[in-house]
Backbone and ligand atoms as CSV (ligand in chain L), in Angstrom:
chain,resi,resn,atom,element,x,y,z
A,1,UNK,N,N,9.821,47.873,-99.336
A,1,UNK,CA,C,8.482,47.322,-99.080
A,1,UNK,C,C,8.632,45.966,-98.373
A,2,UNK,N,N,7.392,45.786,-97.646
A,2,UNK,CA,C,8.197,44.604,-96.474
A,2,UNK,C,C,7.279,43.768,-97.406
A,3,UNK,N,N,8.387,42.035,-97.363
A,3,UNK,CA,C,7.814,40.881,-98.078
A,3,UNK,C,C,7.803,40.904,-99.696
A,4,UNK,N,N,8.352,41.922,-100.434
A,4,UNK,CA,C,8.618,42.133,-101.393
A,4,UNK,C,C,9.489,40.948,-101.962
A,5,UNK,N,N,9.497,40.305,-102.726
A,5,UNK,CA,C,10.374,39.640,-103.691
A,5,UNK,C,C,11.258,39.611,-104.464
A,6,UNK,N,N,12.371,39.561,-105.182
A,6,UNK,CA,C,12.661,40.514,-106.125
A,6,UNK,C,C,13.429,39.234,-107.167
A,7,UNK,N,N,13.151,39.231,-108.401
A,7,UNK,CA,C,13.355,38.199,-109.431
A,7,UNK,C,C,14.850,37.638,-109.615
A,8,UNK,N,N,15.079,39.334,-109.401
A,8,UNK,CA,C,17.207,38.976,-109.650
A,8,UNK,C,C,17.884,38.839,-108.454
A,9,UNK,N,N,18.451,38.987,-108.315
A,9,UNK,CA,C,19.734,38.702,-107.366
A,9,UNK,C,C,20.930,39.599,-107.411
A,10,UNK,N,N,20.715,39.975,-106.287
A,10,UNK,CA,C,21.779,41.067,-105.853
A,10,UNK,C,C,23.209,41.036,-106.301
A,11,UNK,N,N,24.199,41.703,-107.170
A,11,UNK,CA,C,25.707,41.071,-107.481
A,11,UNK,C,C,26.282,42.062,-106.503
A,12,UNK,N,N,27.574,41.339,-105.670
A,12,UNK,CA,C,27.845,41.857,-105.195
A,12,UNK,C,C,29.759,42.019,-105.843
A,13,UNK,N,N,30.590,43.130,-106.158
A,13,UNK,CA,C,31.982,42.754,-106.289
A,13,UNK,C,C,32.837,43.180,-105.412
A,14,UNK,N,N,33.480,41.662,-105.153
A,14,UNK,CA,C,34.774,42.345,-103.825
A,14,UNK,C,C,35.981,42.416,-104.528
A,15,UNK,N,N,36.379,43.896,-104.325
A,15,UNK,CA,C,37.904,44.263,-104.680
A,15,UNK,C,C,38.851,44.316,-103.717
A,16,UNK,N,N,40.078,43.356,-104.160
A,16,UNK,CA,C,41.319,43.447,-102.807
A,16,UNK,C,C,42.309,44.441,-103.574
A,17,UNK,N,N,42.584,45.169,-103.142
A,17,UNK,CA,C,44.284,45.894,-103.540
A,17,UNK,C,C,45.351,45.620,-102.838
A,18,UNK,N,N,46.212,46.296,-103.451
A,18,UNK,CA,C,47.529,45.078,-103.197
A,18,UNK,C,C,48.328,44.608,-101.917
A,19,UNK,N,N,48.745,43.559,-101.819
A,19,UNK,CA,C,49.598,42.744,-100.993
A,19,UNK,C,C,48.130,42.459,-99.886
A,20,UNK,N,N,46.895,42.635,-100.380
A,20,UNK,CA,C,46.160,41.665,-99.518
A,20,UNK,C,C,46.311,40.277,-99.480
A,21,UNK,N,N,46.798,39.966,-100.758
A,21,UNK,CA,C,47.512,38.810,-100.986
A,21,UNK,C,C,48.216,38.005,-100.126
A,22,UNK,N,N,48.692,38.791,-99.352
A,22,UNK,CA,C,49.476,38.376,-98.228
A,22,UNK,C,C,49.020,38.316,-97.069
A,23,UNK,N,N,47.828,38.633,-96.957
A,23,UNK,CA,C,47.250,38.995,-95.584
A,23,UNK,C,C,47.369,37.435,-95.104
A,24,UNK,N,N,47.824,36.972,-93.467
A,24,UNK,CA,C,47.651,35.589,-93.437
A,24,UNK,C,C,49.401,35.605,-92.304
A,25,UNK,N,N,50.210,35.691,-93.348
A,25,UNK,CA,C,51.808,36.312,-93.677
A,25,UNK,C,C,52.291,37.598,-92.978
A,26,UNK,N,N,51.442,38.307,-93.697
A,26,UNK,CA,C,51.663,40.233,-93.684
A,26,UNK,C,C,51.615,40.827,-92.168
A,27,UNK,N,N,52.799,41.178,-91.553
A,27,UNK,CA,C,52.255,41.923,-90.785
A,27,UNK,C,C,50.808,41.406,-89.968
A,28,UNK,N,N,51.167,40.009,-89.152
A,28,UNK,CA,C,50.053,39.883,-88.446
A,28,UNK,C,C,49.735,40.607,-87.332
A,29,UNK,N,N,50.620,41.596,-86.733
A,29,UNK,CA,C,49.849,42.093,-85.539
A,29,UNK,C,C,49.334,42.974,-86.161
A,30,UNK,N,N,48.929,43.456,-87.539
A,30,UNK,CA,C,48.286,44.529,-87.675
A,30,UNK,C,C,47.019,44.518,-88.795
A,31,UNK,N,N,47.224,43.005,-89.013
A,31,UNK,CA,C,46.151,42.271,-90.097
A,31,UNK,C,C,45.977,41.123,-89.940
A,32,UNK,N,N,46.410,40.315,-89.051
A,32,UNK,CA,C,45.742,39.260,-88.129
A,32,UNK,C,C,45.877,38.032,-89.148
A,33,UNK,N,N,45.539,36.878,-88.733
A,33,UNK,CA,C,46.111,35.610,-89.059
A,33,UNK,C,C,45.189,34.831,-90.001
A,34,UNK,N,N,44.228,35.708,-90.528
A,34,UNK,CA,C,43.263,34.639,-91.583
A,34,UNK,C,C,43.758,35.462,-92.761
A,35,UNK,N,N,43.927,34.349,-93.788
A,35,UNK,CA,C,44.453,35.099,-94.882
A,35,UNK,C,C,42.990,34.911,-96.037
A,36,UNK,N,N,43.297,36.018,-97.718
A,36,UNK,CA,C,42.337,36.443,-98.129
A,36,UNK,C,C,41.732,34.756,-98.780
A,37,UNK,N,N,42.400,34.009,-98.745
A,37,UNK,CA,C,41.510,32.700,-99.245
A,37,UNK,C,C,40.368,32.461,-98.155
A,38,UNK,N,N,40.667,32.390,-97.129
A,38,UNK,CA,C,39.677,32.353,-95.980
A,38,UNK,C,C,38.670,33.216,-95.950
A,39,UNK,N,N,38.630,34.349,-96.185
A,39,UNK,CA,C,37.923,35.970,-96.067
A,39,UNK,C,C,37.389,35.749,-97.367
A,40,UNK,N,N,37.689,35.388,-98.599
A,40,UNK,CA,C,36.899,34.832,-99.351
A,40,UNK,C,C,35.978,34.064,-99.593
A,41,UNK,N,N,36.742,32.781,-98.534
A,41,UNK,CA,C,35.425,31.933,-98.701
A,41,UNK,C,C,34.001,31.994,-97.646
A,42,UNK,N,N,34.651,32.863,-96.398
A,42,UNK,CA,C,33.218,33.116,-95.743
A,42,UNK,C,C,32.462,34.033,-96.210
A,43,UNK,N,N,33.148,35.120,-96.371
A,43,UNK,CA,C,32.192,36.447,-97.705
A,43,UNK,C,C,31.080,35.426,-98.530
A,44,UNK,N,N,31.718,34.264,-99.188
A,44,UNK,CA,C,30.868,33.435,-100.170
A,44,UNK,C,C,30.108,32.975,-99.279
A,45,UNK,N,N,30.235,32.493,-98.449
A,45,UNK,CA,C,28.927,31.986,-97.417
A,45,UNK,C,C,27.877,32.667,-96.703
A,46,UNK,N,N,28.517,33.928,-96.511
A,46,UNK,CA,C,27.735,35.250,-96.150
A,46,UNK,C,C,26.447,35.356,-97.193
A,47,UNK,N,N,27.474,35.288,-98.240
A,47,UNK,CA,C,26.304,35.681,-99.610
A,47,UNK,C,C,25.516,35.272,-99.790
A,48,UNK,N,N,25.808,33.756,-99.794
A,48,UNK,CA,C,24.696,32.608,-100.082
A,48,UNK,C,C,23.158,32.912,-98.644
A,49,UNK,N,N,24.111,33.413,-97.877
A,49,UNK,CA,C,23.087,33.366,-96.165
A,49,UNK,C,C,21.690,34.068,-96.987
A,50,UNK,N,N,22.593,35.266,-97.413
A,50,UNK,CA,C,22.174,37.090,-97.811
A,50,UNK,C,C,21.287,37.406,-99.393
A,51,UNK,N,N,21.692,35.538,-100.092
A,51,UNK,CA,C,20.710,35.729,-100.767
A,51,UNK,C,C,21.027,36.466,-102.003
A,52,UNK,N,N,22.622,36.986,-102.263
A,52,UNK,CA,C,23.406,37.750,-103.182
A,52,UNK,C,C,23.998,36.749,-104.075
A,53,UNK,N,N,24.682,37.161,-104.859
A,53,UNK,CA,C,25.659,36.696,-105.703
A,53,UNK,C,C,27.142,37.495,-105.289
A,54,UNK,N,N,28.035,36.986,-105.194
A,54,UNK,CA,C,28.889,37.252,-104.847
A,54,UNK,C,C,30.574,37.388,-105.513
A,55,UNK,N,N,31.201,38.149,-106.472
A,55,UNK,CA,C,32.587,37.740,-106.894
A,55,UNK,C,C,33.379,38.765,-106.326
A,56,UNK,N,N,35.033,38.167,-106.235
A,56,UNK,CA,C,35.837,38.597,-105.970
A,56,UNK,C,C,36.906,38.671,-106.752
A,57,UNK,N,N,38.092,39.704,-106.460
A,57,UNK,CA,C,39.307,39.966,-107.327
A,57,UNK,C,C,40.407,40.505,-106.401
A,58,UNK,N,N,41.884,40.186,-106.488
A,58,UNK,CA,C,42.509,40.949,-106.427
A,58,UNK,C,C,43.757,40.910,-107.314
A,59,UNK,N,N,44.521,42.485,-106.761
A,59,UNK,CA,C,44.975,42.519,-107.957
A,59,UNK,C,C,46.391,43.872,-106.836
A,60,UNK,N,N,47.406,43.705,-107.060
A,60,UNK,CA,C,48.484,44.499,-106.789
A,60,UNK,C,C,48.547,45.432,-107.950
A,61,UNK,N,N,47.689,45.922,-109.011
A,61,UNK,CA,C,47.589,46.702,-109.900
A,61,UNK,C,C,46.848,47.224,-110.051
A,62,UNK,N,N,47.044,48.992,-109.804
A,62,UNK,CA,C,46.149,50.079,-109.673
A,62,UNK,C,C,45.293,50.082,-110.729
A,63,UNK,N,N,45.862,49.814,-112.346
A,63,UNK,CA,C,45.005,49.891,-113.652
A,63,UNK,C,C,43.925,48.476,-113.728
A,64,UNK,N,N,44.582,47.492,-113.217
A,64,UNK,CA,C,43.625,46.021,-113.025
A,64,UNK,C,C,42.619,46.571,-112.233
A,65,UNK,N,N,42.345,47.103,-111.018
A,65,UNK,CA,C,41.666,47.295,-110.335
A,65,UNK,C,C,40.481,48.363,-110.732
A,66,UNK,N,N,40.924,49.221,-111.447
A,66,UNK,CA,C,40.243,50.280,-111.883
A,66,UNK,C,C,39.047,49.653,-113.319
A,67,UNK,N,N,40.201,48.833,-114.419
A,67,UNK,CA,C,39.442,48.046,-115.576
A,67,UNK,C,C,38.192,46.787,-114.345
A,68,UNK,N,N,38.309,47.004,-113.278
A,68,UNK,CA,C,37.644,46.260,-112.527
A,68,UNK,C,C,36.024,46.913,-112.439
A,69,UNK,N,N,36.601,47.886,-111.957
A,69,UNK,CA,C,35.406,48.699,-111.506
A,69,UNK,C,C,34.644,49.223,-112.895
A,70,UNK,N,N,35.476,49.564,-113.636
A,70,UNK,CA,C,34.799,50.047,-115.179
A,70,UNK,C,C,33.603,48.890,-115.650
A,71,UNK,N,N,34.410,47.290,-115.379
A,71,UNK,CA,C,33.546,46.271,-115.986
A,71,UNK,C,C,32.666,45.795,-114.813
A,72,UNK,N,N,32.466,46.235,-113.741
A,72,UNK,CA,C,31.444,46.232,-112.592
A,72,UNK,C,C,30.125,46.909,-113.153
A,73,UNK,N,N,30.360,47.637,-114.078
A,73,UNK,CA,C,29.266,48.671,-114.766
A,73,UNK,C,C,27.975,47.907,-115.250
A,74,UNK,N,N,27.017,48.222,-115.045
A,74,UNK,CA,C,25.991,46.886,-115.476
A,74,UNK,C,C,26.073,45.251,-115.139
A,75,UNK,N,N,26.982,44.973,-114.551
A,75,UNK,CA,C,26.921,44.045,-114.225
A,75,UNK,C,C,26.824,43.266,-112.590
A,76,UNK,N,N,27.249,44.613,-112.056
A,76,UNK,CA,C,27.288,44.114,-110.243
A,76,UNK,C,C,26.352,45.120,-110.157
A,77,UNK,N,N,25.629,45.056,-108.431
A,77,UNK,CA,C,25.073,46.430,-108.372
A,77,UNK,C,C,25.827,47.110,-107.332
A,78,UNK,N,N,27.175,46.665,-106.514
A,78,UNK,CA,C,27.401,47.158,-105.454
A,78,UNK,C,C,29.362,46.939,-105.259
A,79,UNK,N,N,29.817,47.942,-104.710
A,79,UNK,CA,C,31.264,46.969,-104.646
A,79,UNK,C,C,31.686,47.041,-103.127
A,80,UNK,N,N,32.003,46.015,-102.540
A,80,UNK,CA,C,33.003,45.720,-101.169
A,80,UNK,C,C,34.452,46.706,-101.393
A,81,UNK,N,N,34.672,47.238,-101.215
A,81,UNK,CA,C,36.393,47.485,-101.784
A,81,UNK,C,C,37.207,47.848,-100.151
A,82,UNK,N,N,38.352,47.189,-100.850
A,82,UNK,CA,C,40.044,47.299,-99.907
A,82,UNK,C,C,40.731,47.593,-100.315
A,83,UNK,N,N,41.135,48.791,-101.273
A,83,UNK,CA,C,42.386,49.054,-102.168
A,83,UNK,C,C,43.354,49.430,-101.458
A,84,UNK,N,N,43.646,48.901,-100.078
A,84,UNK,CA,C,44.817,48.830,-99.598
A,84,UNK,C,C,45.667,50.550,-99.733
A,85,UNK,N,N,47.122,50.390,-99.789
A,85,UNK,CA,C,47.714,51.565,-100.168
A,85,UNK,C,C,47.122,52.425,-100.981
A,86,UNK,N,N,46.650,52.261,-102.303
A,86,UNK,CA,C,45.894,52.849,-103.223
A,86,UNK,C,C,44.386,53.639,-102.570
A,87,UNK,N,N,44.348,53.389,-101.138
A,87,UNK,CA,C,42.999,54.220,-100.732
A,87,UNK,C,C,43.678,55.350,-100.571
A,88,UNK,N,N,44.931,55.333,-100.118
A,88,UNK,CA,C,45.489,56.652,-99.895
A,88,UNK,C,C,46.027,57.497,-101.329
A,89,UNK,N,N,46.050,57.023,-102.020
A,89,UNK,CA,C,47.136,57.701,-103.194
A,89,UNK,C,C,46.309,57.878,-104.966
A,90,UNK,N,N,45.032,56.759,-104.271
A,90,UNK,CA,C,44.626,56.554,-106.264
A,90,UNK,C,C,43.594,57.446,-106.277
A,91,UNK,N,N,44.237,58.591,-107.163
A,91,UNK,CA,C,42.724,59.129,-107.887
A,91,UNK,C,C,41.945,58.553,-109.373
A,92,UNK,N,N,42.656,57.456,-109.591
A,92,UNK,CA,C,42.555,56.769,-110.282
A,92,UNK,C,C,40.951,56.075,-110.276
A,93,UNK,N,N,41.344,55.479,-108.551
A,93,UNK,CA,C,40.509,54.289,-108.565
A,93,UNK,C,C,39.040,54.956,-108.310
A,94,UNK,N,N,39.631,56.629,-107.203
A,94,UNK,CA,C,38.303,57.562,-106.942
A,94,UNK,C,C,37.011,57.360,-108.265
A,95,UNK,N,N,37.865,57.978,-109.221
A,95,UNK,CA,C,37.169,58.390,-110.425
A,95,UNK,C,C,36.662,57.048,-111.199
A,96,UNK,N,N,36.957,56.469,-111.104
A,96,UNK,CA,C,36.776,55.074,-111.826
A,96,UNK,C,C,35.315,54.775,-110.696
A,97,UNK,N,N,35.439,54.779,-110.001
A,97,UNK,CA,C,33.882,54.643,-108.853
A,97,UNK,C,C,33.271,55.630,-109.027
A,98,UNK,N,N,33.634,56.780,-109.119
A,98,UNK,CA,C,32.863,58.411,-109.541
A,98,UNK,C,C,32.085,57.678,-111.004
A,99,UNK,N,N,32.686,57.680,-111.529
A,99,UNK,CA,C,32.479,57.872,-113.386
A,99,UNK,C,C,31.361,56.557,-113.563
A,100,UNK,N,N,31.882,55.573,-112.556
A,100,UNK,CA,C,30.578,54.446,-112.936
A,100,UNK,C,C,29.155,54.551,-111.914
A,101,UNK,N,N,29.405,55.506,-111.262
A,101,UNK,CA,C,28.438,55.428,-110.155
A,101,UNK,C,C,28.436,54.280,-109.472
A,102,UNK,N,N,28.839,53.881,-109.027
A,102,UNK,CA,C,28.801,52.041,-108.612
A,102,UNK,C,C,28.695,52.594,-107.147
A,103,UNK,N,N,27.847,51.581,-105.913
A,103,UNK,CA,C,27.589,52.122,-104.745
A,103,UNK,C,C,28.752,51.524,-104.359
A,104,UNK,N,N,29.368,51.934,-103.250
A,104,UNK,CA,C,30.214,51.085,-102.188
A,104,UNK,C,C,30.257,51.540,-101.049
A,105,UNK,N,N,31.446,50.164,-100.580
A,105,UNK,CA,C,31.532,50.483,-99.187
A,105,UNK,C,C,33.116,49.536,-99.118
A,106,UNK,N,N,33.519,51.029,-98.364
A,106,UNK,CA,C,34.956,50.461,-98.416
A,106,UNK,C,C,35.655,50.160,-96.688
A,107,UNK,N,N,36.153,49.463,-96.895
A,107,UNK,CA,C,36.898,48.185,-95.776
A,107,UNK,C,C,38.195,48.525,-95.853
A,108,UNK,N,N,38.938,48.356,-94.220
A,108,UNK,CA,C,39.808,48.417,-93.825
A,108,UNK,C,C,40.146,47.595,-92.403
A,109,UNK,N,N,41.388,46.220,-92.616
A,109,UNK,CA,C,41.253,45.251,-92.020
A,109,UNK,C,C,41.536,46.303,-90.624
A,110,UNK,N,N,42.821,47.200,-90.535
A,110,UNK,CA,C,43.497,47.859,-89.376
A,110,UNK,C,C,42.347,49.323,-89.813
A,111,UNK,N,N,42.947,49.587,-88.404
A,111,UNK,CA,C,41.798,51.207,-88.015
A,111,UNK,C,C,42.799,52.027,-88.573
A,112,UNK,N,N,42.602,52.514,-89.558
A,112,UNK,CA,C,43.428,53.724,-90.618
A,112,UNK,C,C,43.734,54.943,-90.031
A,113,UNK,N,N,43.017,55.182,-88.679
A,113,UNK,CA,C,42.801,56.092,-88.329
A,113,UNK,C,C,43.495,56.428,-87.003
A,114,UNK,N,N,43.949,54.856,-86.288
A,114,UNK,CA,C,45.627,55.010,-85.200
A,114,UNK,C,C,46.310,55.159,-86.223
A,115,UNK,N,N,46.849,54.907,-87.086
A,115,UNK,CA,C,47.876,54.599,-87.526
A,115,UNK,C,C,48.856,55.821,-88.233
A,116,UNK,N,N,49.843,55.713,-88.860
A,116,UNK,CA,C,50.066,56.482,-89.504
A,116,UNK,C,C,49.489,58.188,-89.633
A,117,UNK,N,N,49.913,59.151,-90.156
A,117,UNK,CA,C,49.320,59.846,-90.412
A,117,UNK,C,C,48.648,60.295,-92.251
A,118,UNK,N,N,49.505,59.458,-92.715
A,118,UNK,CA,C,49.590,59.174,-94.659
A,118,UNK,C,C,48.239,58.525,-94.524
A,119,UNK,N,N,47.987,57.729,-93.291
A,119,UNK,CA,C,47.086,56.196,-93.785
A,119,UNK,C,C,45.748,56.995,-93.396
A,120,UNK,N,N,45.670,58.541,-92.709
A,120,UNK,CA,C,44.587,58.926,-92.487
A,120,UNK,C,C,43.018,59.875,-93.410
A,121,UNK,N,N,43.842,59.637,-94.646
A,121,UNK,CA,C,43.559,60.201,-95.815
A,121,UNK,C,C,42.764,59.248,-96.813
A,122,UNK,N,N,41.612,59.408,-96.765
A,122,UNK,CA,C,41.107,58.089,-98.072
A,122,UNK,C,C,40.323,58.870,-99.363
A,123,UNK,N,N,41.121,58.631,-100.360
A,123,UNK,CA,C,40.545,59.029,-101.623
A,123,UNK,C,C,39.194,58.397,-101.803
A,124,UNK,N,N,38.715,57.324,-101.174
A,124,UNK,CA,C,37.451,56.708,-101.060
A,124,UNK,C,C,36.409,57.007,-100.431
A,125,UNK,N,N,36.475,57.648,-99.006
A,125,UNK,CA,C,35.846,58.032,-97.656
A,125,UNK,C,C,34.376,58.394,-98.612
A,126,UNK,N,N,34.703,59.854,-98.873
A,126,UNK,CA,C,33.665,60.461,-99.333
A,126,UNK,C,C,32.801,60.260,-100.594
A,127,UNK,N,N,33.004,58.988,-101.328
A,127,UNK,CA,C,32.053,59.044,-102.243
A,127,UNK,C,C,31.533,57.787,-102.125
A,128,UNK,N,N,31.875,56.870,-100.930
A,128,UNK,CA,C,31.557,55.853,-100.732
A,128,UNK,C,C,30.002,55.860,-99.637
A,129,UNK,N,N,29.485,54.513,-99.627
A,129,UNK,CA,C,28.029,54.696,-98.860
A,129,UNK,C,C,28.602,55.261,-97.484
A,130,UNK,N,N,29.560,54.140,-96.944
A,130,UNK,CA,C,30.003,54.648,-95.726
A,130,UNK,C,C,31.555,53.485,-95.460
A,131,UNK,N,N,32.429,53.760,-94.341
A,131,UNK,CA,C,33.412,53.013,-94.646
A,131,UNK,C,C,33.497,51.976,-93.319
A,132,UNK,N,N,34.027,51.024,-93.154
A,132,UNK,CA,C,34.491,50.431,-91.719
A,132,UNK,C,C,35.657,49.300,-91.633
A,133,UNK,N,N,36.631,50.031,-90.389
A,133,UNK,CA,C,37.803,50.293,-90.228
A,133,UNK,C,C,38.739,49.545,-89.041
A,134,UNK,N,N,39.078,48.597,-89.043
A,134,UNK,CA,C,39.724,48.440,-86.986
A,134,UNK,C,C,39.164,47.116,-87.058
A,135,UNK,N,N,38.333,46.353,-87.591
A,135,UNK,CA,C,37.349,45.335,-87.099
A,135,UNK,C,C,38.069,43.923,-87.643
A,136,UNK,N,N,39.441,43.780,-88.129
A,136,UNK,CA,C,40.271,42.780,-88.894
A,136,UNK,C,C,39.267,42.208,-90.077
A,137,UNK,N,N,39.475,40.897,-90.324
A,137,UNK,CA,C,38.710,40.200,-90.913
A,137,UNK,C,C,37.307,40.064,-90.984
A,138,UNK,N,N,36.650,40.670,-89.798
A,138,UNK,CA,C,35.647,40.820,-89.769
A,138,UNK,C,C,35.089,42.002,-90.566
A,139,UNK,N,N,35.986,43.090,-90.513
A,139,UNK,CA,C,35.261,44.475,-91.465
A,139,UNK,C,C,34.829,43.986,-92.876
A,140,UNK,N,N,35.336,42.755,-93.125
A,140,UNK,CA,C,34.834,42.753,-94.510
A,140,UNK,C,C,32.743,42.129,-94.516
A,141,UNK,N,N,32.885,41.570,-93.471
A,141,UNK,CA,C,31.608,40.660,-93.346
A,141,UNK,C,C,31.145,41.853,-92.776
A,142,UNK,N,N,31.242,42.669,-91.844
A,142,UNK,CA,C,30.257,43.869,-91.291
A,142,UNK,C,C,30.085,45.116,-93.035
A,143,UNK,N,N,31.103,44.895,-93.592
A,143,UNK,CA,C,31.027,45.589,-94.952
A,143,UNK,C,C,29.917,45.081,-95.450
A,144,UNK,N,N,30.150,43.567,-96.129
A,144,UNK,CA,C,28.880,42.978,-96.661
A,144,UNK,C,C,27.310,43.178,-96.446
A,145,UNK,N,N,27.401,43.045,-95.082
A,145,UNK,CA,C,25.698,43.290,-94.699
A,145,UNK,C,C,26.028,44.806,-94.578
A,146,UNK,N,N,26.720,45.851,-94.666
A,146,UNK,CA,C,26.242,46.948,-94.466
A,146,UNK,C,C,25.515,47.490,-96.158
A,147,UNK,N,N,27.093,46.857,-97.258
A,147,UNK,CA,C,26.232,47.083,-98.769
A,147,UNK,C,C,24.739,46.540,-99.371
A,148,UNK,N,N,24.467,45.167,-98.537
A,148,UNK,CA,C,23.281,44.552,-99.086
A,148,UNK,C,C,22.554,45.460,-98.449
A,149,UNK,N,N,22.356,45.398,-97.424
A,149,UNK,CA,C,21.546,46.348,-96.243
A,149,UNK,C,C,21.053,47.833,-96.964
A,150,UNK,N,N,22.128,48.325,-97.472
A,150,UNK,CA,C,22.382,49.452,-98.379
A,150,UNK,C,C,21.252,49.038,-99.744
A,151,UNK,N,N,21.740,48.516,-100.679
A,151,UNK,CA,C,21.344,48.152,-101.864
A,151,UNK,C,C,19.807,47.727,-101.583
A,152,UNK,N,N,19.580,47.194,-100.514
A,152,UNK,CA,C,18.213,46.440,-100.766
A,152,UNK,C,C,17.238,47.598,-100.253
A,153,UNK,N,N,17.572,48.420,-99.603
A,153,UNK,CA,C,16.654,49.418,-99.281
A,153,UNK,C,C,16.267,50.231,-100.283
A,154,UNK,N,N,17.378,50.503,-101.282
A,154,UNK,CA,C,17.323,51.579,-102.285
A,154,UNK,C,C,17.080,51.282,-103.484
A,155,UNK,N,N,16.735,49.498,-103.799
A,155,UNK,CA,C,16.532,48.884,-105.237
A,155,UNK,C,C,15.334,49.762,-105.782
A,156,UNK,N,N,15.987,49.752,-107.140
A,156,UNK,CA,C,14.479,50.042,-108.073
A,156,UNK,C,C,13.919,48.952,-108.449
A,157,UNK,N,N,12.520,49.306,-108.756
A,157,UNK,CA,C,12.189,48.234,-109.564
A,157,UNK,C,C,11.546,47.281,-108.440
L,1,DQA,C1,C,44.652,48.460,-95.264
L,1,DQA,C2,C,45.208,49.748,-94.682
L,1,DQA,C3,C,46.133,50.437,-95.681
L,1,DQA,O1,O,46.662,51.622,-95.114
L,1,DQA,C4,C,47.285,49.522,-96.047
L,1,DQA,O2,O,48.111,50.115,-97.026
L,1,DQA,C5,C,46.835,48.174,-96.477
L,1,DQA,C6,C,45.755,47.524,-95.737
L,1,DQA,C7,C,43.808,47.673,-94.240
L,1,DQA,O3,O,43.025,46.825,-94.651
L,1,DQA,O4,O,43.936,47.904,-93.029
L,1,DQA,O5,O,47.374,47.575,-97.388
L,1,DQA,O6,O,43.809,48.777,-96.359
């Protein structure tokens, strides 16, 4: 509804999986030179633009990441996610987003989709709102406004 108001405030949770940690370091011709402290703190500025609430996590641990998403349950309404290697391999993390219903939208700094042929496989793709891929540091901020964008159309209430 246009001009609508809404009392609460959007939570938004960003999940990194592992050795994003390194992004900065890692393999810059293929993840580029801003590392996740940086990508953190504009996401936070994004938010503030966007009118959200905004937290982040990461974690090189498939079970951290998953107790992530479990405690996202009632408390966020939306998740950013990058589970890195684990997009390819965790049915872990699938089901853990299955089982909570939690909306997302999952990010990928490199295009998953030159690369490799392992890296062309995402246990995420399909239960996610939608994914975006190739865009470096930026996929995470085109992520952001794609989940609010997402979420605010479809709020109840
Ligand atoms: C990645 C792509 C994955 O294949 C890889 O394992 C990563 C980073 C990306 O952001 O491009 O760790 O998720």
């Amino acid at each position: 509804m246009i001009g609508r108001t809404f009392v609460n405030k959007l939570s938004i949770l960003v999940l990194h999986g592992p050795n994003l940690n390194l992004l900065g370091k890692r393999e810059p011709n293929l993840y580029g030179n801003v590392n996740l402290e940086a990508i953190n703190r504009f996401l936070n500025e994004e938010a503030t633009r966007l009118g959200v609430n905004l937290t982040a996590h990461q974690s090189n641990q498939e079970g951290q990441l998953v107790d992530w998403i479990q405690q996202a349950w009632g408390q966020h309404d939306g998740i950013l996610i990058n589970a890195g290697a684990y997009t390819h391999t965790s049915i872990a993390i699938r089901d853990a987003l299955l089982g909570t219903k939690m909306a997302c939208v999952e990010v990928h700094l490199s295009n998953i989709y030159k690369r490799e042929s392992f890296r062309h496989h995402s246990y995420i793709a399909d239960i996610a709102i939608g994914q975006i891929s190739g865009f470096g540091a930026e996929s995470y901020r085109l992520g952001l406004w794609a989940l609010v964008d997402y979420l605010q159309k479809n709020r109840e209430g």
